[in-house]
mmJSON file of the N, C-alpha and C atoms, coordinates in Angstrom:
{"data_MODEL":{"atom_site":{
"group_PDB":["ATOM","ATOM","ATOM","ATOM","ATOM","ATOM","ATOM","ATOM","ATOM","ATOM","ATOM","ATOM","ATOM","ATOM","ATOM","ATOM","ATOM","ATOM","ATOM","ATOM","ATOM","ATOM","ATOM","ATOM","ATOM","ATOM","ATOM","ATOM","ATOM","ATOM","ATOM","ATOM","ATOM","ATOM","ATOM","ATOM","ATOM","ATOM","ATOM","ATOM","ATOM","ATOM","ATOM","ATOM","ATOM","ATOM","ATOM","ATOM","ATOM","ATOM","ATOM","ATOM","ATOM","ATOM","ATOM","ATOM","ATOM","ATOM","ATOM","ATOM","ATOM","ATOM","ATOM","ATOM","ATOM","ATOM","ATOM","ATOM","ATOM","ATOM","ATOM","ATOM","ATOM","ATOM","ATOM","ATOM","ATOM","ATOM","ATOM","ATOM","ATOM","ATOM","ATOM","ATOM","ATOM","ATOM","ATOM","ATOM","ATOM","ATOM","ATOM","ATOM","ATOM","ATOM","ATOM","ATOM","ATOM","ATOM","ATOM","ATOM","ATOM","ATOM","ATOM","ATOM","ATOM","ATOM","ATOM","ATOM","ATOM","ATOM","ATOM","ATOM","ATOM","ATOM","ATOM","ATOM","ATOM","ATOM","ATOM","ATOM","ATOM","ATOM","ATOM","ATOM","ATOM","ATOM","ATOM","ATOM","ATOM","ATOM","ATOM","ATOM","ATOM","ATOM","ATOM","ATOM","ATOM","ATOM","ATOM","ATOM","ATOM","ATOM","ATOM","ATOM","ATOM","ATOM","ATOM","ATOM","ATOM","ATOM","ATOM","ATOM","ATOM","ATOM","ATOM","ATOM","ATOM","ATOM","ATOM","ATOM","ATOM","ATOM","ATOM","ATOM","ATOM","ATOM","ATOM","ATOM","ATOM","ATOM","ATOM","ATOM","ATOM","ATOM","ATOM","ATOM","ATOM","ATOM","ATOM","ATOM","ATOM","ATOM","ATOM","ATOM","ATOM","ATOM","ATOM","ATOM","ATOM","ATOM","ATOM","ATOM","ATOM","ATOM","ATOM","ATOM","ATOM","ATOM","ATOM","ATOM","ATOM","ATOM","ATOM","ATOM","ATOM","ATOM","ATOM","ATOM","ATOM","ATOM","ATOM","ATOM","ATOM","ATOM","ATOM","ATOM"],
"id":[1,2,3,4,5,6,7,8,9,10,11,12,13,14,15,16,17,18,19,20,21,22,23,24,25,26,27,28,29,30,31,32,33,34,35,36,37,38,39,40,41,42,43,44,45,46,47,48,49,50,51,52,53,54,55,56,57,58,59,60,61,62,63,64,65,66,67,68,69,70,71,72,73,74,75,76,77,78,79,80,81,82,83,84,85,86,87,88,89,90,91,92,93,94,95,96,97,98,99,100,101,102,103,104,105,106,107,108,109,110,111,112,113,114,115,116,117,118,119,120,121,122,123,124,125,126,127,128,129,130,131,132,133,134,135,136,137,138,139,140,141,142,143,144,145,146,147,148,149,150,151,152,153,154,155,156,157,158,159,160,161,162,163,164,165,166,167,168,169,170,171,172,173,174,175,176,177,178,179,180,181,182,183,184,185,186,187,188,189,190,191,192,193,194,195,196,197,198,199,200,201,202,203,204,205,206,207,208,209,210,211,212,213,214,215,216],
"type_symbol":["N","C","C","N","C","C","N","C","C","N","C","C","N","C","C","N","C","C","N","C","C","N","C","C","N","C","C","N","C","C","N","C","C","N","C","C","N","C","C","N","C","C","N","C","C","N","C","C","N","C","C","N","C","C","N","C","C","N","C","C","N","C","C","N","C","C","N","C","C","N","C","C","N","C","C","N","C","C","N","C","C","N","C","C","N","C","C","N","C","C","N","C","C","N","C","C","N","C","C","N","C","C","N","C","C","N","C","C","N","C","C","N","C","C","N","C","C","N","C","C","N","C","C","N","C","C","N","C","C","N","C","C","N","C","C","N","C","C","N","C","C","N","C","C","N","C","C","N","C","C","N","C","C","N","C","C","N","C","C","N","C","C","N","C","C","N","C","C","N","C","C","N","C","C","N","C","C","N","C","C","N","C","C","N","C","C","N","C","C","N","C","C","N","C","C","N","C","C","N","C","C","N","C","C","N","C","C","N","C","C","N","C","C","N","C","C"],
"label_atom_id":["N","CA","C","N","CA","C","N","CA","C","N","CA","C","N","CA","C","N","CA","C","N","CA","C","N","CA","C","N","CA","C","N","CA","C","N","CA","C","N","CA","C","N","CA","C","N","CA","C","N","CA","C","N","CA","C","N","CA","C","N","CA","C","N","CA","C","N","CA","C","N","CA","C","N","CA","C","N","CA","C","N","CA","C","N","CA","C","N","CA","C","N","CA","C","N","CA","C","N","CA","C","N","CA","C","N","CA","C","N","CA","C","N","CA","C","N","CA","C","N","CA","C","N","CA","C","N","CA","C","N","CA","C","N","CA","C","N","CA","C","N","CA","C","N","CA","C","N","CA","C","N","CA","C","N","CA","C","N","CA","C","N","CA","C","N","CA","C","N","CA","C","N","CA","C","N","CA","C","N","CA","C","N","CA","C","N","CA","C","N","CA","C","N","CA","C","N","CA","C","N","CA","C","N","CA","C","N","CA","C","N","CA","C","N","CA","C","N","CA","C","N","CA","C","N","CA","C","N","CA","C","N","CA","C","N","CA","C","N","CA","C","N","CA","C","N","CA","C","N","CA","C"],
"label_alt_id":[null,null,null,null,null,null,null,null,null,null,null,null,null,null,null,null,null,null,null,null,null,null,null,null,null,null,null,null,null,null,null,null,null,null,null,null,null,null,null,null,null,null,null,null,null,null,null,null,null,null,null,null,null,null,null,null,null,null,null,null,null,null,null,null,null,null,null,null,null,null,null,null,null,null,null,null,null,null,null,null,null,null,null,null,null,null,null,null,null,null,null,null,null,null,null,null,null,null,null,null,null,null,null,null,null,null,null,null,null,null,null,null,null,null,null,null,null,null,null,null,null,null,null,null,null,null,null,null,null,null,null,null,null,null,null,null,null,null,null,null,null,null,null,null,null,null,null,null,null,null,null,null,null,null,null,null,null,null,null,null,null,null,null,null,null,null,null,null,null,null,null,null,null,null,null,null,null,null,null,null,null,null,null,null,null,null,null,null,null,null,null,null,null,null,null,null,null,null,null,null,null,null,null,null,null,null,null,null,null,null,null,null,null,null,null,null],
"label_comp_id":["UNK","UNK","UNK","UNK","UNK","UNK","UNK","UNK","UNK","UNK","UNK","UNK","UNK","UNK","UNK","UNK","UNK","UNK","UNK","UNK","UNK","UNK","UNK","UNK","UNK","UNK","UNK","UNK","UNK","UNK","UNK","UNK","UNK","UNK","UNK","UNK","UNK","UNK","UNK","UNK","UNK","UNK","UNK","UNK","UNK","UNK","UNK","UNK","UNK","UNK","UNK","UNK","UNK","UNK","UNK","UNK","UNK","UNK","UNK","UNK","UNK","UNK","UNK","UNK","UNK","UNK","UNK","UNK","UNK","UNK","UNK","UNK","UNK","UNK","UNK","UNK","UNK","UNK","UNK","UNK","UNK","UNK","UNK","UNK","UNK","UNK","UNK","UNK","UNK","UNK","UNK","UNK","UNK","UNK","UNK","UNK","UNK","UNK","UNK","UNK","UNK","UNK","UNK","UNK","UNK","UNK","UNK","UNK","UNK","UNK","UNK","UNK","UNK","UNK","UNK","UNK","UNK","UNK","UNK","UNK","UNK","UNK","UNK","UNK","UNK","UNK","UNK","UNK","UNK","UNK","UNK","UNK","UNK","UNK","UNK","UNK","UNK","UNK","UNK","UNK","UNK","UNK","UNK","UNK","UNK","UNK","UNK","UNK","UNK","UNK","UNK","UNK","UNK","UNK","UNK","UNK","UNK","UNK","UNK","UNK","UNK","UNK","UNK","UNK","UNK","UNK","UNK","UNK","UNK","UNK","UNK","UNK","UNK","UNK","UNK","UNK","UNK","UNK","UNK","UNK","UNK","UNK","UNK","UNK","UNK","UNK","UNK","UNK","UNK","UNK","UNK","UNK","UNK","UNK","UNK","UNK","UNK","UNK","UNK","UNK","UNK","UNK","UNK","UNK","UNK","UNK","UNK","UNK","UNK","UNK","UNK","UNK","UNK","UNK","UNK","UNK"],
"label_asym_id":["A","A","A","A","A","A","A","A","A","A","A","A","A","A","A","A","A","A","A","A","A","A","A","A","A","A","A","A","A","A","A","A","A","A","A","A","A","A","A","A","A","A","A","A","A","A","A","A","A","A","A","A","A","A","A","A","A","A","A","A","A","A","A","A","A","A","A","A","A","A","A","A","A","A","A","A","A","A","A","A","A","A","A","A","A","A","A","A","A","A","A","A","A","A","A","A","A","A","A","A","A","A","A","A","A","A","A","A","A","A","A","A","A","A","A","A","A","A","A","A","A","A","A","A","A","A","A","A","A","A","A","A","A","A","A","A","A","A","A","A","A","A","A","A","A","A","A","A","A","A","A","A","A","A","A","A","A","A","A","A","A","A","A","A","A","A","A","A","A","A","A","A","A","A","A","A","A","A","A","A","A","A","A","A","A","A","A","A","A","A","A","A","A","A","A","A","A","A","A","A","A","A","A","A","A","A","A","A","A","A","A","A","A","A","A","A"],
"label_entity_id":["1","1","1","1","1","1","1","1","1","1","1","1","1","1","1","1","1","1","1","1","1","1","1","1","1","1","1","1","1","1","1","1","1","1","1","1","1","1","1","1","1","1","1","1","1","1","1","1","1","1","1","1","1","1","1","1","1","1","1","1","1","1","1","1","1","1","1","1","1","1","1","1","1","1","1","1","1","1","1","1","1","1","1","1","1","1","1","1","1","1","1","1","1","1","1","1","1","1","1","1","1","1","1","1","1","1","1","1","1","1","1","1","1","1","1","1","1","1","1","1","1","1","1","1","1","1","1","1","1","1","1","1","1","1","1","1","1","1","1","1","1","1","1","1","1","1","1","1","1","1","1","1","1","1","1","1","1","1","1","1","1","1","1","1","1","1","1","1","1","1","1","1","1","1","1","1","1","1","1","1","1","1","1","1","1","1","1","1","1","1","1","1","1","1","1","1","1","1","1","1","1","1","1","1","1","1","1","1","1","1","1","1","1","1","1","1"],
"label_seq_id":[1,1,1,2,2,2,3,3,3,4,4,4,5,5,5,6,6,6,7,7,7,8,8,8,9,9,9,10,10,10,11,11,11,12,12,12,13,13,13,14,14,14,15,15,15,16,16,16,17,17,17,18,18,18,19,19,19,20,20,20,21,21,21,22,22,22,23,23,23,24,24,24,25,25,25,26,26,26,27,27,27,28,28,28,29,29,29,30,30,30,31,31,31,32,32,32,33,33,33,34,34,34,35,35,35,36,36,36,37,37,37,38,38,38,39,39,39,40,40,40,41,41,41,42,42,42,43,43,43,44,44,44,45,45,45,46,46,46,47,47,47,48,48,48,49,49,49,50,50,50,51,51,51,52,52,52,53,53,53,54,54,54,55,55,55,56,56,56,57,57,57,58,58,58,59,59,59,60,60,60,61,61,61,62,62,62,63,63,63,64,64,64,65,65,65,66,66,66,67,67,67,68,68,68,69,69,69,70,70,70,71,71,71,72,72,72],
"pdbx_PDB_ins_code":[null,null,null,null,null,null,null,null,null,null,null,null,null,null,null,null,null,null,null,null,null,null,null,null,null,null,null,null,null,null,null,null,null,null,null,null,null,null,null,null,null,null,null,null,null,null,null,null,null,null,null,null,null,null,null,null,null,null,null,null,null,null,null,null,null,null,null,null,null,null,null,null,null,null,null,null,null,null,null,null,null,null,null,null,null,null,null,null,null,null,null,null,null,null,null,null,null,null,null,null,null,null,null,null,null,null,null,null,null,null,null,null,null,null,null,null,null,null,null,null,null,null,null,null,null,null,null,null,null,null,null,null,null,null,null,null,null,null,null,null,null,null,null,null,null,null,null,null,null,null,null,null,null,null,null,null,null,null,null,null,null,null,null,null,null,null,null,null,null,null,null,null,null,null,null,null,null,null,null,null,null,null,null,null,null,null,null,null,null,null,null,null,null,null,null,null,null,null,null,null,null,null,null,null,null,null,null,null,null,null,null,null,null,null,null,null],
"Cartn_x":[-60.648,-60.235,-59.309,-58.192,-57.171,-56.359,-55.701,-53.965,-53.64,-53.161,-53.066,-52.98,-54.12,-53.969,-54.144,-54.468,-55.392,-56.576,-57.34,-58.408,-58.835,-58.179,-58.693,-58.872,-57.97,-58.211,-59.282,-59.627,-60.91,-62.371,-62.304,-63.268,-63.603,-62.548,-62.604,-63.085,-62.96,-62.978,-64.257,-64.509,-66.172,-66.798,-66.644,-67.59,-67.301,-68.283,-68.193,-68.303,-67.938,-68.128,-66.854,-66.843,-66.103,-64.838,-63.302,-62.204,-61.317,-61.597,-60.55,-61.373,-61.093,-61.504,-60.205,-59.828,-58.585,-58.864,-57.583,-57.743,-56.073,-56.563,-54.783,-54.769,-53.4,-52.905,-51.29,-50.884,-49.996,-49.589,-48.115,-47.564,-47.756,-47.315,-48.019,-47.296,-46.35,-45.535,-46.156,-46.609,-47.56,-48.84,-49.383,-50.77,-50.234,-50.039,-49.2,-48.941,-48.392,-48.251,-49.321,-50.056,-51.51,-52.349,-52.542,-53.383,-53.161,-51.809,-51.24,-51.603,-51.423,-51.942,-53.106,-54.079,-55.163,-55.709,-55.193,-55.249,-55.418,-54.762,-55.262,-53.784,-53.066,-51.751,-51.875,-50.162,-49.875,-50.091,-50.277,-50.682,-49.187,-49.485,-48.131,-47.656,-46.652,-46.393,-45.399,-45.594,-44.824,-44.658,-44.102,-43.742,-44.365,-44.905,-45.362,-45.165,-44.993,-44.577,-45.395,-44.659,-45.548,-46.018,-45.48,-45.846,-45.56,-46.087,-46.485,-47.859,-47.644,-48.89,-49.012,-49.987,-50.339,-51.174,-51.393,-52.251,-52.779,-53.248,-53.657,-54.746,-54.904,-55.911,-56.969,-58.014,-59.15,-60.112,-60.164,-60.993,-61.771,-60.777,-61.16,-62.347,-61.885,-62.226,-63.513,-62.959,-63.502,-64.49,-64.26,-64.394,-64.424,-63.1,-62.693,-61.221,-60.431,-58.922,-58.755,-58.448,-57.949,-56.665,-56.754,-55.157,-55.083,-54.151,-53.379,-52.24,-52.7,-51.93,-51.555,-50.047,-49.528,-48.513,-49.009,-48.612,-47.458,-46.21,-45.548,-46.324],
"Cartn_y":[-37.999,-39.102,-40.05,-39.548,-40.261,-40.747,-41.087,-41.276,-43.088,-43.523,-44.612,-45.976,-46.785,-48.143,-49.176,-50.233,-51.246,-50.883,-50.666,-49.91,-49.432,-47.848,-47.304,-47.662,-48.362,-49.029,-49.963,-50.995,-51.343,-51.022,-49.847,-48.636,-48.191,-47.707,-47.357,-48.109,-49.576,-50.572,-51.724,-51.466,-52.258,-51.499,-50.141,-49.709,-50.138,-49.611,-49.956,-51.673,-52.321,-53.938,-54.33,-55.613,-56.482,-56.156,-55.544,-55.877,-57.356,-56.987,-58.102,-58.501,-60.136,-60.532,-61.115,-60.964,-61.067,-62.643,-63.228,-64.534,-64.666,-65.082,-64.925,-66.376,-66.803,-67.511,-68.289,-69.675,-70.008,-70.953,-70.487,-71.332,-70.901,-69.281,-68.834,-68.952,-69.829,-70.081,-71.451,-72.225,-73.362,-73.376,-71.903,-71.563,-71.155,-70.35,-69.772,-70.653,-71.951,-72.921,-73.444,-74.136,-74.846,-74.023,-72.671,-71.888,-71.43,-71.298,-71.488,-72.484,-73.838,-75.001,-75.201,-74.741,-74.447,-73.156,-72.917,-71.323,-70.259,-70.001,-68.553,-68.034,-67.609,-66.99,-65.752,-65.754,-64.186,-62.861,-62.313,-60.96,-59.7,-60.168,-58.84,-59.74,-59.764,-60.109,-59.275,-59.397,-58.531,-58.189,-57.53,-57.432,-56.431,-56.704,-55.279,-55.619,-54.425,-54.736,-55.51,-57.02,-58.133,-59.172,-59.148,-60.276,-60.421,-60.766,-60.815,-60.646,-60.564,-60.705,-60.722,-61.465,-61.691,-61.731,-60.802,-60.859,-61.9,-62.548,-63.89,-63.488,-63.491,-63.692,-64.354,-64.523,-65.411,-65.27,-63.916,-63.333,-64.657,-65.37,-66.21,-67.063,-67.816,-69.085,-68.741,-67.501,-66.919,-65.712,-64.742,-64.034,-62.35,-62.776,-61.83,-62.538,-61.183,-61.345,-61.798,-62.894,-62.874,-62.121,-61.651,-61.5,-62.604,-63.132,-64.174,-62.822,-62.97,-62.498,-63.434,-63.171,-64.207,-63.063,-63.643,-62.331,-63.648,-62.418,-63.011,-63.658],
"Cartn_z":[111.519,110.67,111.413,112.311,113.137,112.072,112.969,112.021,111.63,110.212,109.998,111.148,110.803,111.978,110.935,111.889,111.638,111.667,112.752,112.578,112.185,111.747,110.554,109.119,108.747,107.75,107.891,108.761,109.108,108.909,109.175,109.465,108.223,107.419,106.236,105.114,105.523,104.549,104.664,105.722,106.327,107.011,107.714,108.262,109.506,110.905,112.237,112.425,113.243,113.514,114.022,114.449,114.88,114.353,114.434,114.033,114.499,115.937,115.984,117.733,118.197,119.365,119.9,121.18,121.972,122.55,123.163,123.755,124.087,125.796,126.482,125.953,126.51,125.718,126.639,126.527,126.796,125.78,125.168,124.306,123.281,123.103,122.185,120.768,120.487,118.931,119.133,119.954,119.546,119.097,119.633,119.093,117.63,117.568,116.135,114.778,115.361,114.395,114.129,114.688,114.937,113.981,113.828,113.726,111.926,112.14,110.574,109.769,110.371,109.705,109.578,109.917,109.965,108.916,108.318,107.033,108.01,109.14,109.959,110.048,108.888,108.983,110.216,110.671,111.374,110.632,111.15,110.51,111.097,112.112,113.165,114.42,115.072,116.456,117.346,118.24,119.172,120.735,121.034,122.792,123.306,124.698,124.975,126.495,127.662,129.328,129.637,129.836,130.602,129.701,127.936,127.384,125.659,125.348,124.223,123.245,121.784,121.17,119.8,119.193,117.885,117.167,116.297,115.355,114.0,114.286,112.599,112.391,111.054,109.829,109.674,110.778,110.392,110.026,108.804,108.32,107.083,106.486,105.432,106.388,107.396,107.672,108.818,109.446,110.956,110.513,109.836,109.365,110.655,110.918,111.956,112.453,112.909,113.264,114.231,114.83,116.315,116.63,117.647,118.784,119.865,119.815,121.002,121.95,123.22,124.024,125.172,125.393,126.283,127.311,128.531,129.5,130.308,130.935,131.839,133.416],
"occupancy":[1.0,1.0,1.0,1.0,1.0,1.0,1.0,1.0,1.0,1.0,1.0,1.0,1.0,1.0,1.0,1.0,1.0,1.0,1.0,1.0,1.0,1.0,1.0,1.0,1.0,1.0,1.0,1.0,1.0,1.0,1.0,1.0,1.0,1.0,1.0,1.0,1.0,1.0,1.0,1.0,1.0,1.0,1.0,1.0,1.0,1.0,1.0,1.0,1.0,1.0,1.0,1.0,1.0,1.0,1.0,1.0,1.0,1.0,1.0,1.0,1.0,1.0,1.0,1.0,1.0,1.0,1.0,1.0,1.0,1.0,1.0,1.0,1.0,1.0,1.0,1.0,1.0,1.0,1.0,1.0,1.0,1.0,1.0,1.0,1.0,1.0,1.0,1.0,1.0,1.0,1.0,1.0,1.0,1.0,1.0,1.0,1.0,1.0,1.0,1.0,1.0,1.0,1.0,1.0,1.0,1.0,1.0,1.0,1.0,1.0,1.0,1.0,1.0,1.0,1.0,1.0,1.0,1.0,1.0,1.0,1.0,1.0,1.0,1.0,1.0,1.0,1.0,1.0,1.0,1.0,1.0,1.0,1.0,1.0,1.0,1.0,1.0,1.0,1.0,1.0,1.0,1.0,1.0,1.0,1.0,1.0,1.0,1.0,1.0,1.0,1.0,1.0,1.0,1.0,1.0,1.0,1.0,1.0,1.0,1.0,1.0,1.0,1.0,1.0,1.0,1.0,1.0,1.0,1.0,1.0,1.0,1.0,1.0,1.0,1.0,1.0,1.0,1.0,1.0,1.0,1.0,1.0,1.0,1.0,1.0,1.0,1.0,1.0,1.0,1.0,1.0,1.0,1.0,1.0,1.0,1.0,1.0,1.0,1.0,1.0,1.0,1.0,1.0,1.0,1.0,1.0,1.0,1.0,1.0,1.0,1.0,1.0,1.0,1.0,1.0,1.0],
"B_iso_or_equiv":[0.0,0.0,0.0,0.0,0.0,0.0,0.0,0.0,0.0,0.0,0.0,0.0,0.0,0.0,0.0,0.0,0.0,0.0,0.0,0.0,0.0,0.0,0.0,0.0,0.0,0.0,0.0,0.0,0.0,0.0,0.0,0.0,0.0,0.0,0.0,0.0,0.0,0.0,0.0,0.0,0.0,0.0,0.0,0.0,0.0,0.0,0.0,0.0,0.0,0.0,0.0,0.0,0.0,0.0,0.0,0.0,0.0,0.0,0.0,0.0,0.0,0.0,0.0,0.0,0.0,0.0,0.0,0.0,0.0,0.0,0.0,0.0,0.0,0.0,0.0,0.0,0.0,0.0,0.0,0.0,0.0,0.0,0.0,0.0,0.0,0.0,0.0,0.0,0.0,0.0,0.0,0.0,0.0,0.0,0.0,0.0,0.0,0.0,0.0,0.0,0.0,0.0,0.0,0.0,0.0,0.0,0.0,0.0,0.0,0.0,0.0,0.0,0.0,0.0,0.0,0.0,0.0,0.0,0.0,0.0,0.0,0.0,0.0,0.0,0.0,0.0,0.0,0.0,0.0,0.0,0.0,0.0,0.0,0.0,0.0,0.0,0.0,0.0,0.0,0.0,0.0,0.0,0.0,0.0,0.0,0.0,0.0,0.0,0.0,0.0,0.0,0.0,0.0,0.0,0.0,0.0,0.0,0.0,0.0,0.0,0.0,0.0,0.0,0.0,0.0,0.0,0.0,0.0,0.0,0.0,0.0,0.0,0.0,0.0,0.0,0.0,0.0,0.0,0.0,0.0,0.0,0.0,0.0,0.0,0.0,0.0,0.0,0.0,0.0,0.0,0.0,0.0,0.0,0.0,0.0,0.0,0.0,0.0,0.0,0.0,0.0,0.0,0.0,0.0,0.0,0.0,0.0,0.0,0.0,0.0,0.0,0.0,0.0,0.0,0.0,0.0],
"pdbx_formal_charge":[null,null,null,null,null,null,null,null,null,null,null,null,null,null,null,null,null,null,null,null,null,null,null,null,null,null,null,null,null,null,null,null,null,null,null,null,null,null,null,null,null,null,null,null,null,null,null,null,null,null,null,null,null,null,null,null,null,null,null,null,null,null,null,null,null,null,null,null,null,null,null,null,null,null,null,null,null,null,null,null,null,null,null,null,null,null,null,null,null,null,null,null,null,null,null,null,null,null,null,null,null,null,null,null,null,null,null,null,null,null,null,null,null,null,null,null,null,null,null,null,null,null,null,null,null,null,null,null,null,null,null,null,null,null,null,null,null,null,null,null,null,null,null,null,null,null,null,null,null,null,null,null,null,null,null,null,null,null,null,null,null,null,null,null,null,null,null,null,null,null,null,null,null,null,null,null,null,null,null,null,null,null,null,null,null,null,null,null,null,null,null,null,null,null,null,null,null,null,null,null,null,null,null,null,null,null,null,null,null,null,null,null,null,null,null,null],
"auth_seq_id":[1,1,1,2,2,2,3,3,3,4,4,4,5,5,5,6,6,6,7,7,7,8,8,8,9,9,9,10,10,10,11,11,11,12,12,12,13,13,13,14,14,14,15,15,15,16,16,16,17,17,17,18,18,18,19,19,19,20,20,20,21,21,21,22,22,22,23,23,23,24,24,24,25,25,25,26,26,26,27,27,27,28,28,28,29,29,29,30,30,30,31,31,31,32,32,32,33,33,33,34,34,34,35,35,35,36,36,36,37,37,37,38,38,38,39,39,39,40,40,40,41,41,41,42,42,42,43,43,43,44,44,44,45,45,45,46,46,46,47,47,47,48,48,48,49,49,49,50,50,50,51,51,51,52,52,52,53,53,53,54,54,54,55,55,55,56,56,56,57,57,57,58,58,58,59,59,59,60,60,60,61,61,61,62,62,62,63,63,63,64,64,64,65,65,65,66,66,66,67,67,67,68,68,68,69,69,69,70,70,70,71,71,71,72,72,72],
"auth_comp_id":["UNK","UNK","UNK","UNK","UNK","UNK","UNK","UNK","UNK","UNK","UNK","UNK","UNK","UNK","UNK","UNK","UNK","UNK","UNK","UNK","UNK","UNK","UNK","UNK","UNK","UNK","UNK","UNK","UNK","UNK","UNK","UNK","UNK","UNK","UNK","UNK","UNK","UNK","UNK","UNK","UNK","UNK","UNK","UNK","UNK","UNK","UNK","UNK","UNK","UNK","UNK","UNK","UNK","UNK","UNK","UNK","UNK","UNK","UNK","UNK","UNK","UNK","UNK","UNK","UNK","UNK","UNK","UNK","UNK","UNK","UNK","UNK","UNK","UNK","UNK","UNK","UNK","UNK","UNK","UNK","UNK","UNK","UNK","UNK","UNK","UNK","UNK","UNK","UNK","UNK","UNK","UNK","UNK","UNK","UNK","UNK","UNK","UNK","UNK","UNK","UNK","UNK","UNK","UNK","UNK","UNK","UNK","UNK","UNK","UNK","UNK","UNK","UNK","UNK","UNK","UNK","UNK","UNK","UNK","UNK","UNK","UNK","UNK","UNK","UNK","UNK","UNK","UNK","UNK","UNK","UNK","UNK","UNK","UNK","UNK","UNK","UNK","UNK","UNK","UNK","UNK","UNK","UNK","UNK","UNK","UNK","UNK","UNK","UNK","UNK","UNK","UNK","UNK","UNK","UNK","UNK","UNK","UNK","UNK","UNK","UNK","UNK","UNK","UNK","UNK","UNK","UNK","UNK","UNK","UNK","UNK","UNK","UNK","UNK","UNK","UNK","UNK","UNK","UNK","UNK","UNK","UNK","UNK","UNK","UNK","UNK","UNK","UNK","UNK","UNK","UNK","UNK","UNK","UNK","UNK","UNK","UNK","UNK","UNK","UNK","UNK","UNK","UNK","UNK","UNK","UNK","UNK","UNK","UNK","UNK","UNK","UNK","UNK","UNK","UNK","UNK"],
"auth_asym_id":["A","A","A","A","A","A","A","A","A","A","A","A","A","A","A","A","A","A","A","A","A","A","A","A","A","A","A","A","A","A","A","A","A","A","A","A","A","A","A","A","A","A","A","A","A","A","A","A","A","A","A","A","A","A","A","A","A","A","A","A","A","A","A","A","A","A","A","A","A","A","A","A","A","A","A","A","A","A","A","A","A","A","A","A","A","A","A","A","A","A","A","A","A","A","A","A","A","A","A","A","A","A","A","A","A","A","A","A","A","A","A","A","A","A","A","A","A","A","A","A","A","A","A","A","A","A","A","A","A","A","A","A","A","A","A","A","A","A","A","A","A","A","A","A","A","A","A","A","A","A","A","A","A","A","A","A","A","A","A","A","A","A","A","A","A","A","A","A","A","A","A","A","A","A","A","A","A","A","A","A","A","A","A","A","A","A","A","A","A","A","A","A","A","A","A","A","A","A","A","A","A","A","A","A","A","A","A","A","A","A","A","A","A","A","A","A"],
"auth_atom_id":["N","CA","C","N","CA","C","N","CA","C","N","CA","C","N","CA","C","N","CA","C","N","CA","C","N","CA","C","N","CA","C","N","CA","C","N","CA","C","N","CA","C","N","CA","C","N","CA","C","N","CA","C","N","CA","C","N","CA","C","N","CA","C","N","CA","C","N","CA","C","N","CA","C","N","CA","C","N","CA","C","N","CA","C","N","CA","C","N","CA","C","N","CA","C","N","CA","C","N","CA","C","N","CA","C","N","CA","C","N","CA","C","N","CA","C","N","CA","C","N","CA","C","N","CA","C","N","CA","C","N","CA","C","N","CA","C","N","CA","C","N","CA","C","N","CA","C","N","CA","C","N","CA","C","N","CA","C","N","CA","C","N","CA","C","N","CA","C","N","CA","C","N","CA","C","N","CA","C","N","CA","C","N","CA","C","N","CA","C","N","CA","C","N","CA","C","N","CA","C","N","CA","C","N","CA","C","N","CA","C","N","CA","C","N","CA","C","N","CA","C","N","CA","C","N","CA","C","N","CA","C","N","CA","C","N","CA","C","N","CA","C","N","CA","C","N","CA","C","N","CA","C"],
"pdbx_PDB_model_num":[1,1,1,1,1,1,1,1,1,1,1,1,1,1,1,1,1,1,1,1,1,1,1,1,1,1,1,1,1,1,1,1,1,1,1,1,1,1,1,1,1,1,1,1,1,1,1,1,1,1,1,1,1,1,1,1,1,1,1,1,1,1,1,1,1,1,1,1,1,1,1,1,1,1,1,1,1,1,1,1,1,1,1,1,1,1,1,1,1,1,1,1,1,1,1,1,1,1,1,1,1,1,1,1,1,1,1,1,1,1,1,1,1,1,1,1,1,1,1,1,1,1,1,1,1,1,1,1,1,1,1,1,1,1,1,1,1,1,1,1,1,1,1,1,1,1,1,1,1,1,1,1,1,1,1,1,1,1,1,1,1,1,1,1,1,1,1,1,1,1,1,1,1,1,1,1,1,1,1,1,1,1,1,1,1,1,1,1,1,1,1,1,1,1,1,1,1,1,1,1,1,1,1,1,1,1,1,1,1,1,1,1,1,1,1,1]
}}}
């Protein structure tokens, strides 16, 4: 079963497919805003060794999540 995610909940909730598609990224609170104004709210953001990253909502419009990653 594995232990609470995104994913799993994913999984659980549509079945196998597309969760989410990645895209590096510079300027990434300018993408962020842009993307908001656009109906693709944040979902999660955060740090990880060497950058950043973010999860938005473009399930309405996209019909799939992007992640924005922005590396040092």
């Amino acid at each position: 079963m594995g232990d609470p995610s995104t994913w799993r909940e994913f999984l659980d909730k549509h079945g196998e497919g597309v969760h989410h598609i990645a895209f590096e990224v510079k300027g990434m609170d300018e993408k962020l805003k842009l993307l908001a104004e656009h109906g693709i709210p944040l979902l999660q953001k955060g740090d990880y060794e060497g950058g950043h990253y973010a999860y938005v909502d473009g399930t309405a419009r996209l019909a799939v999540i992007l992640e924005l990653l922005e590396n040092f």
